[in-house]
N, CA, C and O atoms as a DFTB+ gen file, in Angstrom:
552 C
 N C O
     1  1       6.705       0.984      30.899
     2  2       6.298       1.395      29.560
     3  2       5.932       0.155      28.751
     4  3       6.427      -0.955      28.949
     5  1       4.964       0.461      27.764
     6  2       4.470      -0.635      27.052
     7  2       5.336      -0.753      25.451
     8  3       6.080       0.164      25.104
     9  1       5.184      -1.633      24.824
    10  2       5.928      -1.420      23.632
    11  2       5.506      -0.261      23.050
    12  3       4.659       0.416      23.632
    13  1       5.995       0.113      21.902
    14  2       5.666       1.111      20.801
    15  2       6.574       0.423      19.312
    16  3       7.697       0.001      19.037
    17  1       5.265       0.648      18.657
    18  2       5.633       0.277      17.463
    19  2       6.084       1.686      16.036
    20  3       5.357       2.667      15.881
    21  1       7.234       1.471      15.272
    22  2       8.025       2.322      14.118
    23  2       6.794       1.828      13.330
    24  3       6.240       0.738      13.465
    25  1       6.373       3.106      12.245
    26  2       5.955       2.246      10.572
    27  2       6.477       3.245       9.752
    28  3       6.104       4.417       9.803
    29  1       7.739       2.609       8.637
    30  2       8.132       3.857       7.383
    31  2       6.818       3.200       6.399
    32  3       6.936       2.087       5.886
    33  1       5.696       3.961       6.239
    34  2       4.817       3.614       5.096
    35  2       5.240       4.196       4.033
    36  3       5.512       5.373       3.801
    37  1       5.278       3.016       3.244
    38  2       5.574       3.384       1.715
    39  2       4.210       2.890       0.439
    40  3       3.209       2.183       0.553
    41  1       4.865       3.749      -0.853
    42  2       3.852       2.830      -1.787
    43  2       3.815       1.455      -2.331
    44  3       2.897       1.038      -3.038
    45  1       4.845       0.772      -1.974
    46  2       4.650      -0.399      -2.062
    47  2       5.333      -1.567      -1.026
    48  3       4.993      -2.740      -1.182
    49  1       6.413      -1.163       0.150
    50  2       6.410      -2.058       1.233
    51  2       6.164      -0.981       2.302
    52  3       5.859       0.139       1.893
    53  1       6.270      -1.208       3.733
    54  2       5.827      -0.861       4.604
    55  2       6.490      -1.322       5.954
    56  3       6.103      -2.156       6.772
    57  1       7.653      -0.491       5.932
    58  2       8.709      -1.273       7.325
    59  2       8.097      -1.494       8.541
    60  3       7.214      -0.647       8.682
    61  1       8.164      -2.309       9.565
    62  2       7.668      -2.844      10.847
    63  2       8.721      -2.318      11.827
    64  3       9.796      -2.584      11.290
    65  1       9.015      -1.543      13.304
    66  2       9.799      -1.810      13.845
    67  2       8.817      -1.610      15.026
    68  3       7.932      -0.771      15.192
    69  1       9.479      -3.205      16.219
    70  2       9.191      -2.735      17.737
    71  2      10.354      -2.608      18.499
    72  3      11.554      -2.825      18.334
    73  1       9.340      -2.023      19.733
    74  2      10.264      -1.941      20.479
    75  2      10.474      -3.035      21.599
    76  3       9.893      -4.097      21.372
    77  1      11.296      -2.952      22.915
    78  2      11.457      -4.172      23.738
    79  2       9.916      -3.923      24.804
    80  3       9.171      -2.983      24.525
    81  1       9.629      -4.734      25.831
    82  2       8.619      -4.209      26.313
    83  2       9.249      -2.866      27.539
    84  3       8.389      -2.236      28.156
    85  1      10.455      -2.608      27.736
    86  2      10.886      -1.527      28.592
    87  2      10.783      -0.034      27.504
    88  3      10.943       1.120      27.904
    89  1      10.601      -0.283      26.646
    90  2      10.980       0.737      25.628
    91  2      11.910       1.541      25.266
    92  3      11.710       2.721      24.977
    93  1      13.098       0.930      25.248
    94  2      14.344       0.939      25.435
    95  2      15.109       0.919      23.816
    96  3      15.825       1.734      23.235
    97  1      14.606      -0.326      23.472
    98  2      15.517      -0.558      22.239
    99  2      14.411      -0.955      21.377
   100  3      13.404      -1.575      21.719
   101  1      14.879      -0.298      19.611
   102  2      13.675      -0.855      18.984
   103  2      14.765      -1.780      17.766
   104  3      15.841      -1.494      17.240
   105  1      13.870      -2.944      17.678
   106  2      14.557      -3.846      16.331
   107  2      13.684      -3.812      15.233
   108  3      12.597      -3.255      15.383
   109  1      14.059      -4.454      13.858
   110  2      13.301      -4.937      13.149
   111  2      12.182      -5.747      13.282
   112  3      12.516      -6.918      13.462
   113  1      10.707      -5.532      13.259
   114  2       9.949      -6.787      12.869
   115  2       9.560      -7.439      11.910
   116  3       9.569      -8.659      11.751
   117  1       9.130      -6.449      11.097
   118  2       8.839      -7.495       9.314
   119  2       8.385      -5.927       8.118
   120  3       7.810      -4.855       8.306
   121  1       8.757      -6.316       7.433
   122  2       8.370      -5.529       5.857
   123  2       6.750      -5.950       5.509
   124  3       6.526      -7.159       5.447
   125  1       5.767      -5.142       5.311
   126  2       4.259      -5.584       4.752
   127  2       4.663      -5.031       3.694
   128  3       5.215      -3.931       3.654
   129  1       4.255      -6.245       2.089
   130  2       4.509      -5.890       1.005
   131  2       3.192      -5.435       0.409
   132  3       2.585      -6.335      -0.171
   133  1       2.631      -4.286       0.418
   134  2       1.161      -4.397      -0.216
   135  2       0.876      -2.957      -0.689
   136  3       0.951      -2.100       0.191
   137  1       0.688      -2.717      -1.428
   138  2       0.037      -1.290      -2.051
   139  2      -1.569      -0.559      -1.693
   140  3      -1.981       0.317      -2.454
   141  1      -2.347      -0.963      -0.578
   142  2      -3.347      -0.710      -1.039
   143  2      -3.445      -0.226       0.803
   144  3      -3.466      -0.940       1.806
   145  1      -3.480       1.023       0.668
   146  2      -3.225       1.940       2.128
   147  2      -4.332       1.265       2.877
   148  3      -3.903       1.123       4.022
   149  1      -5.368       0.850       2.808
   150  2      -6.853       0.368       3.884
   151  2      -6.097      -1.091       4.641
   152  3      -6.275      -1.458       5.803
   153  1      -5.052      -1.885       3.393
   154  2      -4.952      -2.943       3.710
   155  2      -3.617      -2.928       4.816
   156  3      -3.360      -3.612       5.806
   157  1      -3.005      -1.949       4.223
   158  2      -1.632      -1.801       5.243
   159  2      -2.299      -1.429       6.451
   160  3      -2.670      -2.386       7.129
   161  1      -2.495      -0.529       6.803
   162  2      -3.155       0.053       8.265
   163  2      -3.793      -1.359       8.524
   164  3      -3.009      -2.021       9.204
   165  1      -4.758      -1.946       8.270
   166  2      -5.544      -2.961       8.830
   167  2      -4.493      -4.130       9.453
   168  3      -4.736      -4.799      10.457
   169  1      -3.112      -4.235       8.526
   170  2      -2.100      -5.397       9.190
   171  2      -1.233      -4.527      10.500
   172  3      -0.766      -4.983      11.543
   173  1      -1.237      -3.391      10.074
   174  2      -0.136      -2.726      11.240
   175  2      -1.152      -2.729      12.425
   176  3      -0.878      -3.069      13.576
   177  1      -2.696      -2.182      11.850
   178  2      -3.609      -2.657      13.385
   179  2      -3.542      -3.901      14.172
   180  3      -3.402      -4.058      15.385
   181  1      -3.669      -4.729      13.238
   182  2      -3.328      -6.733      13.866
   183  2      -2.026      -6.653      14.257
   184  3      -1.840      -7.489      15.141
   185  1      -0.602      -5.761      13.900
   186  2       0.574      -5.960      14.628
   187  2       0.312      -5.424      15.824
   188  3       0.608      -6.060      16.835
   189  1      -0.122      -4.510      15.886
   190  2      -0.201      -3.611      17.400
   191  2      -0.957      -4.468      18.282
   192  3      -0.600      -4.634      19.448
   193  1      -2.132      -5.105      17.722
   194  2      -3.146      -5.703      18.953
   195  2      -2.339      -6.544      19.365
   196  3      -1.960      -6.356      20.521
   197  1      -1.848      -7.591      18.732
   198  2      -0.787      -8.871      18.678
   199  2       0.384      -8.954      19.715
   200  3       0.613      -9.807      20.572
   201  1       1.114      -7.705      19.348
   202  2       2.256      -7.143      20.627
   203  2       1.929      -6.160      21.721
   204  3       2.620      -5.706      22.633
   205  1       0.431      -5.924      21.300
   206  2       0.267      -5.030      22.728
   207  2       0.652      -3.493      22.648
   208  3       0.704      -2.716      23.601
   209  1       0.829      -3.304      21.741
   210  2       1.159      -1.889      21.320
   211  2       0.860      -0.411      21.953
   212  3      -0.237      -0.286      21.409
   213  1       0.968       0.456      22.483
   214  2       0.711       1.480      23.422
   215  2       0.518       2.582      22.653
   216  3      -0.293       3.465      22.932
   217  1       1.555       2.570      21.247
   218  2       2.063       3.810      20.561
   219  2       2.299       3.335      19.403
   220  3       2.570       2.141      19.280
   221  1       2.234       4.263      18.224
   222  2       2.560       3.821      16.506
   223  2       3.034       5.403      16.357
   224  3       2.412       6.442      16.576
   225  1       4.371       5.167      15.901
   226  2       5.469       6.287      15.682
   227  2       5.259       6.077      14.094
   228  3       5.216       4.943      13.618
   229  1       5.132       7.236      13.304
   230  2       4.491       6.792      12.002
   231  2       6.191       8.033      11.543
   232  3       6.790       8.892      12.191
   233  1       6.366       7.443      10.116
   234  2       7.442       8.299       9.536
   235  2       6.923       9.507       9.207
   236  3       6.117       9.022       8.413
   237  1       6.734      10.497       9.153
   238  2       6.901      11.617       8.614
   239  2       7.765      12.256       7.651
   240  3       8.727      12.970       7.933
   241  1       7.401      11.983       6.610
   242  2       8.249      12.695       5.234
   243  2       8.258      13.999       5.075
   244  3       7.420      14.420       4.278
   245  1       8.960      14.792       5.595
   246  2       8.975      16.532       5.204
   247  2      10.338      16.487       4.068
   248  3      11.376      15.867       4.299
   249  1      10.127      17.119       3.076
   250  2      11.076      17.185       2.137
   251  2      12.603      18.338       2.969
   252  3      12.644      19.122       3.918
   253  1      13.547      17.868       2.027
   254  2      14.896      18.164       3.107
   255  2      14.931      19.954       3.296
   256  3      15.973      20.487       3.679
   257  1      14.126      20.490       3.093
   258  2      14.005      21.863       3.233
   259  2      12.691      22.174       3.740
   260  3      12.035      23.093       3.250
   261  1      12.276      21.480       4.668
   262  2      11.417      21.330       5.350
   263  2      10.078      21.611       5.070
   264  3       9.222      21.816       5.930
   265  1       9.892      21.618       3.797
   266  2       8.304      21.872       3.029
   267  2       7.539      20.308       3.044
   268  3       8.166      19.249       3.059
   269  1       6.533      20.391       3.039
   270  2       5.557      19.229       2.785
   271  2       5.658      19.110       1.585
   272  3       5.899      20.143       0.959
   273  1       5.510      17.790       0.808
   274  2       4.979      17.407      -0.535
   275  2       4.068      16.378      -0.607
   276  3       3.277      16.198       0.320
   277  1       4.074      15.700      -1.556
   278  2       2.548      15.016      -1.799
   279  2       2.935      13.740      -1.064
   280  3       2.009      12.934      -1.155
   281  1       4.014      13.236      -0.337
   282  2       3.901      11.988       0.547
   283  2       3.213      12.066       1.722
   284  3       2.419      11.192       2.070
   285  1       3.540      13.387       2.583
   286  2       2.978      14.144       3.652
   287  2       1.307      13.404       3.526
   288  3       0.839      12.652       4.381
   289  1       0.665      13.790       2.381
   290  2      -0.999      13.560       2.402
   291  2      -1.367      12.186       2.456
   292  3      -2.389      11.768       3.000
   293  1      -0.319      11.340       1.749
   294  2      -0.465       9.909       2.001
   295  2      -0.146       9.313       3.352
   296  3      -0.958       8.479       3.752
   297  1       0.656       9.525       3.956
   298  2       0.981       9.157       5.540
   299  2      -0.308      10.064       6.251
   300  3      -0.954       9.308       6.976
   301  1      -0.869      11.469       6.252
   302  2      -1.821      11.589       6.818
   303  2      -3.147      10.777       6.380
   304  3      -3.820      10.451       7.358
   305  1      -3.558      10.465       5.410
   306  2      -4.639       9.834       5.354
   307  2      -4.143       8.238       5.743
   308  3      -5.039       7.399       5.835
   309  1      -3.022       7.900       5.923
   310  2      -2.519       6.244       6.599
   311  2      -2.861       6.437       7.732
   312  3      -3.679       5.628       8.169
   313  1      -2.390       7.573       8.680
   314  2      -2.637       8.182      10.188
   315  2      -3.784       8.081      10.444
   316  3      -4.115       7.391      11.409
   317  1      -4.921       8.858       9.515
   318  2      -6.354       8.823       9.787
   319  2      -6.879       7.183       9.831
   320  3      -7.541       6.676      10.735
   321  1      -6.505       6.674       8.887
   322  2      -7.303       5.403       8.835
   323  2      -7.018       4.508       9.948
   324  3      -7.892       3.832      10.491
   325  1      -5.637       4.508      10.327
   326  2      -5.000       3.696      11.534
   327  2      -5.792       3.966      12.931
   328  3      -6.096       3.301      13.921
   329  1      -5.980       5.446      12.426
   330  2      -6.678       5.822      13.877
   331  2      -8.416       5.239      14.334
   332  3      -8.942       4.967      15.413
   333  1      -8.840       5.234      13.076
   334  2      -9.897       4.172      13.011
   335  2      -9.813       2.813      13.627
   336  3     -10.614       2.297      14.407
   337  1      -8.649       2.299      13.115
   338  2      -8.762       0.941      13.488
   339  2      -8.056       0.490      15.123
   340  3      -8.343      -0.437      15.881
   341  1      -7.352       1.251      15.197
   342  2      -6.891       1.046      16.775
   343  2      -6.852       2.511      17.808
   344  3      -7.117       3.684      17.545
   345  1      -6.375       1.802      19.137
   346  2      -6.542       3.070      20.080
   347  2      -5.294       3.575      20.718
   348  3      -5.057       4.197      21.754
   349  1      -4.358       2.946      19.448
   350  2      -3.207       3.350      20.119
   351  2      -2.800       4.900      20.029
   352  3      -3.427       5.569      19.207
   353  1      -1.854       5.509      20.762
   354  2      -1.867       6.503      20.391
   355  2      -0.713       6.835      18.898
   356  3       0.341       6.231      18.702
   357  1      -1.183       7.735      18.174
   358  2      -0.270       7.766      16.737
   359  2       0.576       9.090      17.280
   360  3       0.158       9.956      18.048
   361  1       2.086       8.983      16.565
   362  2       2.886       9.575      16.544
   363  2       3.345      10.119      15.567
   364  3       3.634       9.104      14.933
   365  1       3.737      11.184      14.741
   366  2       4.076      11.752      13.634
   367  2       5.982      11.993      13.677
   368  3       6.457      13.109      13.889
   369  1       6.745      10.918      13.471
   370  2       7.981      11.620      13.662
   371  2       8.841      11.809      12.062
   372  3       8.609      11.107      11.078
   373  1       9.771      12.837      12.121
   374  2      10.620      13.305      11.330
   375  2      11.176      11.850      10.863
   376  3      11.485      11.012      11.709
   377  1      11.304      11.552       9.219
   378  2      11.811      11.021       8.984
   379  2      12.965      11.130       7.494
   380  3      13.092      10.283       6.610
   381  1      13.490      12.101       7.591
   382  2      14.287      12.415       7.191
   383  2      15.847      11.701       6.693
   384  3      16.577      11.410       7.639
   385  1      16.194      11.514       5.797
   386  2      17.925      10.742       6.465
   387  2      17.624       9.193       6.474
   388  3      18.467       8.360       6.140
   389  1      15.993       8.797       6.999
   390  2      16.575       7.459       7.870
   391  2      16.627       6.528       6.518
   392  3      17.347       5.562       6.770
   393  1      16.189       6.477       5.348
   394  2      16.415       5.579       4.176
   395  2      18.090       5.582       3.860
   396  3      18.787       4.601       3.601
   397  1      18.435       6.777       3.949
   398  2      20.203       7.194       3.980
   399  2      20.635       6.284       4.991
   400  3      21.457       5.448       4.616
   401  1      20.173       6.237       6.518
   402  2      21.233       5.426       7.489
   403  2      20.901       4.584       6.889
   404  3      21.829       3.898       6.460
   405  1      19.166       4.029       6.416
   406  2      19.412       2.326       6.361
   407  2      20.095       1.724       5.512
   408  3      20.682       0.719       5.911
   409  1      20.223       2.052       4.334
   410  2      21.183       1.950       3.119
   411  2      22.700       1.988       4.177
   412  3      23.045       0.808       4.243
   413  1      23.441       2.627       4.786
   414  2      24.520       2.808       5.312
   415  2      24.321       1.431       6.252
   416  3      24.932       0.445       5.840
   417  1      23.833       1.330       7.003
   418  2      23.851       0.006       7.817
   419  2      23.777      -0.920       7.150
   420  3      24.266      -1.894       7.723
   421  1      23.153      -1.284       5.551
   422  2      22.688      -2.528       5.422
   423  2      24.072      -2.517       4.539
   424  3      24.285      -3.635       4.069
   425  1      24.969      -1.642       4.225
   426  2      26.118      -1.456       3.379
   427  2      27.407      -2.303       4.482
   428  3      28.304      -3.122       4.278
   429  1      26.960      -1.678       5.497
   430  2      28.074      -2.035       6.646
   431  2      27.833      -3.391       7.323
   432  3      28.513      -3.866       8.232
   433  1      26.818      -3.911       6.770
   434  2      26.523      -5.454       7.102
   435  2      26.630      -6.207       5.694
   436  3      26.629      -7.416       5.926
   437  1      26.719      -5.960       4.372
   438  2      27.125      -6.030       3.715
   439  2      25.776      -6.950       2.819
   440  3      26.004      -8.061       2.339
   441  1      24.898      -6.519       2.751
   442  2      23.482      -6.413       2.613
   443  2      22.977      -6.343       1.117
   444  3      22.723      -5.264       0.581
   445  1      22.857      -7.461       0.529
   446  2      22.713      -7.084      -0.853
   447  2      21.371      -7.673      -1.902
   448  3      21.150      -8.787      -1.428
   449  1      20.964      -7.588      -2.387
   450  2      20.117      -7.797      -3.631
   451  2      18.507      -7.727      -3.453
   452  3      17.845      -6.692      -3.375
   453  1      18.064      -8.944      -3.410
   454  2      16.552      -9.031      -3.311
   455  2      16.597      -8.912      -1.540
   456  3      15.788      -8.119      -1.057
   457  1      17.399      -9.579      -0.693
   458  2      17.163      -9.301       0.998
   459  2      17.263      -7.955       1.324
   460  3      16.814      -7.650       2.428
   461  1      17.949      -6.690       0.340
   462  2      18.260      -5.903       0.975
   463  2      16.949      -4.781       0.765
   464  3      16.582      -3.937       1.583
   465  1      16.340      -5.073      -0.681
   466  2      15.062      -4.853      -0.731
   467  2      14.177      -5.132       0.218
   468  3      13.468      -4.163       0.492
   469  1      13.879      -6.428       1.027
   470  2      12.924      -6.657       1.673
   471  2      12.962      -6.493       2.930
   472  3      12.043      -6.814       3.682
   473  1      14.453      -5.771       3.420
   474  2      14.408      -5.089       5.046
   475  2      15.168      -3.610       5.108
   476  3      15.587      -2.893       6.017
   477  1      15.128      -3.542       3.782
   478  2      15.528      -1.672       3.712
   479  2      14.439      -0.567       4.746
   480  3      14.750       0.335       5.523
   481  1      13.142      -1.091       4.359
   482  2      11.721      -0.265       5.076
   483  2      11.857      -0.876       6.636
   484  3      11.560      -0.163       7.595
   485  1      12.130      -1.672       6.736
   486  2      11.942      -2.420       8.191
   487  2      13.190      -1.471       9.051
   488  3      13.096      -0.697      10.004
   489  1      14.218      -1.873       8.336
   490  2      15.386      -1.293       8.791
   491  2      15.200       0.775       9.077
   492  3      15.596       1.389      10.067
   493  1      14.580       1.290       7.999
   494  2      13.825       2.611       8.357
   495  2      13.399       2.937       9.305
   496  3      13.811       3.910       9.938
   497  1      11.756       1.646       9.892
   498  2      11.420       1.870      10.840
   499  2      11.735       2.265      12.268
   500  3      11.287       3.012      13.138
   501  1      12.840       1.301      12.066
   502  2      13.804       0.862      13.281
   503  2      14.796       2.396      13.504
   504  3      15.079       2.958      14.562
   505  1      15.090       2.703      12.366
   506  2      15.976       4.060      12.739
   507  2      14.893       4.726      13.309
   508  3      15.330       4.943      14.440
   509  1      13.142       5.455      13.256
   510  2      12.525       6.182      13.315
   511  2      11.908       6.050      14.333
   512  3      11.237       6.967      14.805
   513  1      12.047       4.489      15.053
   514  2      10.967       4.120      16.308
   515  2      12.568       4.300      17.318
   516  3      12.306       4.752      18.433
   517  1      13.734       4.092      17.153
   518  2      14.763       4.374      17.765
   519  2      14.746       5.867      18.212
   520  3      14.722       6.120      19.416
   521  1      14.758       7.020      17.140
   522  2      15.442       7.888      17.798
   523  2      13.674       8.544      18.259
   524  3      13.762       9.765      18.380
   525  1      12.879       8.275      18.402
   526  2      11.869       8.639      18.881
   527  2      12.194       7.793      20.422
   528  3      12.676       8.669      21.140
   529  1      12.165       7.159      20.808
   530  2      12.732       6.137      22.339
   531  2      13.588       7.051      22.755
   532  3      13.217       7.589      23.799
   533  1      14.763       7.497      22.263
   534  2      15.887       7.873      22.810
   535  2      15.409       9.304      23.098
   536  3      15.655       9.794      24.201
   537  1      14.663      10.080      22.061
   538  2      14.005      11.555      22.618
   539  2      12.954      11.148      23.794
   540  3      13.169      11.666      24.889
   541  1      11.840      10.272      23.677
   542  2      11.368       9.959      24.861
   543  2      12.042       9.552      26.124
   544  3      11.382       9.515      27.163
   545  1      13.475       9.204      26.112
   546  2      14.149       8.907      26.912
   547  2      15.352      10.362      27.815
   548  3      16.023      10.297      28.845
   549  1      15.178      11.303      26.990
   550  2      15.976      12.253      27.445
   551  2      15.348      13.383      28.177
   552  3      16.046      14.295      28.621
């Protein structure tokens, strides 16, 4: 298996997570701080070419009662544009909870102020490119 890359896209950072090249375990790679959706997709395209990327597991925001709201349209038009720029294949997973674990992990590492801001989204990813591995794995 080739890597696969997590993205929690947000409106203003944009968590990074890969995986190992077995596709096994996914870590943190980096937070993109940028607001302007053409420009995010265009860096997550240069991450994927860069590591070789196979797959982009994108967050999926369904509100906790499982309705769509207006984030849903922003991650699909991120999806569309990504799909423009690379050939990886895109993934739509549930991302539900995972801002809750990351807050809980970065609590239990004891994670605080401006750092905890700048790997809260990264740390997201990583929950979302994880339990997507582990369902691909079962």
């Amino acid at each position: 298996m080739s890597r696969v890359m997590g993205v929690d896209f947000g409106d203003v950072r944009t968590g990074i997570a890969l995986s190992d090249p077995s596709g096994f375990l996914a870590s943190t790679l980096c937070t993109i701080t940028e607001t302007d959706m053409k420009k995010v997709a265009a860096q997550v395209a240069a991450l994927a070419a860069q590591h070789a990327v196979s797959a982009i597991v994108i967050g999926y925001p369904k509100n906790m009662n499982n309705t769509l709201g207006p984030r849903v349209e922003k991650t699909l038009a991120f999806r569309d544009e990504l799909a423009g720029l690379t050939g990886c294949e895109l993934v739509l997973r549930d991302e539900r909870c995972t801002t809750i674990s990351a807050t809980r992990q970065l609590n239990d590492t004891n994670t605080r102020g401006k750092k905890r801001k700048a790997v809260l989204d990264a740390v997201a990813a990583t929950i979302i490119l994880q339990d997507y591995l582990d369902s691909m794995a079962r």
